[in-house]
N, C-alpha and C positions, 0 to 999 in steps of 0.2 A: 504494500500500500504506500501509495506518496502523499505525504502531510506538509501543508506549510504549518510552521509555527509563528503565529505572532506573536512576541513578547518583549520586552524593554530589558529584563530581568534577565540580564546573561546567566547567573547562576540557577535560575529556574530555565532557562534553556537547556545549560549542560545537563543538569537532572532528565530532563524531560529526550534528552537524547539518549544518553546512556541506557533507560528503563527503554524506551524505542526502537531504539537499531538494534537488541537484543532480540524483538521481535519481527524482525526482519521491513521495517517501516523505511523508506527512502527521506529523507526528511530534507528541507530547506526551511532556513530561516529569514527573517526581517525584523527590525528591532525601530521600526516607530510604523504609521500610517502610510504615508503616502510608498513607504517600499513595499508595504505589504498589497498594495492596492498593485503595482507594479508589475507584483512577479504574479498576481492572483491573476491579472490579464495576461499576461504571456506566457503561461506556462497551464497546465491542464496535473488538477490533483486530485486526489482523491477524496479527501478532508481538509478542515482549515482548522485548524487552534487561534481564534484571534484574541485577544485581551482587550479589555474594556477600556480602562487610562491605557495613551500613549502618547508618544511625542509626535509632533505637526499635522497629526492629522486620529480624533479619536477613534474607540472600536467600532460603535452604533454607526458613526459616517461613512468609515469604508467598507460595513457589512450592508448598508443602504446603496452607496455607491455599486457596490457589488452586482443587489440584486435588483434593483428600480434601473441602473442607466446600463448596467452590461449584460442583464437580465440571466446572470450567471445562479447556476443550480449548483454547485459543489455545497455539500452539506457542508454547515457554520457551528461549532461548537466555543460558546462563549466564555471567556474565563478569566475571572474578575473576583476580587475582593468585595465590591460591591453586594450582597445578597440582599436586599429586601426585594420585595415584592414587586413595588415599582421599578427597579431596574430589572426584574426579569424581564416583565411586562414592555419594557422599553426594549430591551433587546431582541425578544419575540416578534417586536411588531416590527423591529427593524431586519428581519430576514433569519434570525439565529433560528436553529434548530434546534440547539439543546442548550445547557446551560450550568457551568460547575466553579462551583466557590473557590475561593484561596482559606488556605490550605488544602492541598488534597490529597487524595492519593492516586500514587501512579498507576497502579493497579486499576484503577477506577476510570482514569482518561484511558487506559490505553479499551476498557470493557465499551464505555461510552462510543469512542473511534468507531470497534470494531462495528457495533449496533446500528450507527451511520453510515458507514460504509456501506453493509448488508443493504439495509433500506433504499438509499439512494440507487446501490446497484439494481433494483427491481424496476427502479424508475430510468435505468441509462438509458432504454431500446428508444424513448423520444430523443435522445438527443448524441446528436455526432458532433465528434472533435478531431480536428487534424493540427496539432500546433496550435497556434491561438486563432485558429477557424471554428465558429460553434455553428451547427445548423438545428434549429429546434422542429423536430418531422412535427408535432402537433401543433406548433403556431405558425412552422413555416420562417421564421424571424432568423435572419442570420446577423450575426454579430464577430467581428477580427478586432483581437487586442480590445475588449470592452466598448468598439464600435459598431455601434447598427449601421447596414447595408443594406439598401435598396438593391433590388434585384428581378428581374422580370420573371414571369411565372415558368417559362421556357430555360431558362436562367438556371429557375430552382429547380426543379426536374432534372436539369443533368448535373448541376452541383450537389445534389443527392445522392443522386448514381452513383457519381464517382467516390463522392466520402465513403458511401456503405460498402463498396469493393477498395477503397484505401486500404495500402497500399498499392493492391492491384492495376492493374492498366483495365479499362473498361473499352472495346472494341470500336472502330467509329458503325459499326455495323447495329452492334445492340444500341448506339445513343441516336439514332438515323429512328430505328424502329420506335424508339423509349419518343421519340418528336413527332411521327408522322405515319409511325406502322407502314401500311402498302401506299402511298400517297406522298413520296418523296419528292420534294422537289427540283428542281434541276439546278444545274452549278452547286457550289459547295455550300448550301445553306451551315451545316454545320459548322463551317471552321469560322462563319462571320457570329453565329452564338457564342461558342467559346472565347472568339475573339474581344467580344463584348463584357462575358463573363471576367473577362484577367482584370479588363480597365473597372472594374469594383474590388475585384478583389485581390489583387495580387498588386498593380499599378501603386496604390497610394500608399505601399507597404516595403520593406526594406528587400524581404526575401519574397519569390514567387514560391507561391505553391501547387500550382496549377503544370502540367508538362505533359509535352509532347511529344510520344512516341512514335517514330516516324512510319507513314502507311500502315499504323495498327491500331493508336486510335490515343487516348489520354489519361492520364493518371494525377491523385492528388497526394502530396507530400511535403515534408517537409524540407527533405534534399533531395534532387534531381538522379537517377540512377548514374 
């Protein structure tokens, strides 16, 4: 499982690594807001550890940021000294999942994690990730680096395709049919879709994800074969 940790508190970092990578957990840290906001867009985990107080930017902001403007689902397990009532209730309503006091025990985050993990897996099959490409199959919204993407309906349909066969190559034969079945039009309508597709998503971004395999058809990744 890959975890970010958010925490300010390097010595409850080390703690919280050492009980962790025992259990075979991949873990990355951040130690204020706005890095945690950072790595949670560009990178894909499987749980979050955020904490409540942090430096420049607090836990409720970048667990709202999270889930209101990057509309991201990685289950939020919130961890904070704070416990009444009202800060649960605030943290809830800000996208957290779950919710565990200071003091704890280790034993107990890592139980909590596993419970998250479990749960959210049942829910992944809505939703594909390539790198920090999210496509949500039940709202159709896709989102890069915590940015929403307009995208045409034609668009979505083959950026589907290929996410769901990622890393595979998906044929230009099955994405001809996957557009127009027996009713293909003439010249190469497909490579002007694709071509369309890059300039959303691949264009205002540093790395392409998008590639073309020559006379066989396209594939989505991270790095190019």
């Amino acid at each position: 499982m890959r975890a970010l940790i958010v925490e300010d508190n390097r010595d409850i970092c080390g703690n919280i690594a050492e009980y962790l990578e025992r259990h075979h957990y991949i873990l990355d840290f951040a130690y204020d807001g706005t890095s945690a906001l950072q790595l949670a867009l560009s990178n894909s985990f499987d749980v979050i550890v955020l904490d409540l107080m942090l430096p420049r930017m607090d836990g409720l902001s970048v667990c709202q940021k999270l889930r209101d403007e990057a509309e991201l689902e990685t289950p939020i397990l919130m961890l904070t000294a704070r416990d009444t009532l009202d800060d649960k209730l605030k943290g809830f309503t800000a996208g957290a999942d779950d919710y565990l006091s200071k003091p704890f025990e280790l034993q107990e985050l890592h139980a909590r994690l596993q419970a998250l993990y479990k749960r959210s897996h049942r829910k992944a099959t809505n939703l594909l990730t390539v790198g920090d490409l999210r496509l949500n199959r039940s709202t159709l919204q896709v989102h890069r680096a915590g940015r929403h993407i307009d995208i045409t309906p034609a668009g979505i349909r083959l950026l589907q395709r290929v996410m769901e066969a990622a890393p595979s190559v998906v044929s230009r034969d099955e994405l001809e049919t996957l557009l127009w079945a027996d009713e293909r039009p003439d010249g190469d309508a497909l490579r002007s879709h694709m071509y369309k597709l890059r300039q959303v998503i691949d264009r205002p971004f540093d790395n392409a994800l998008i590639h073309t395999v020559h006379r066989i058809g396209y594939r989505i990744a991270e790095e190019p074969e």
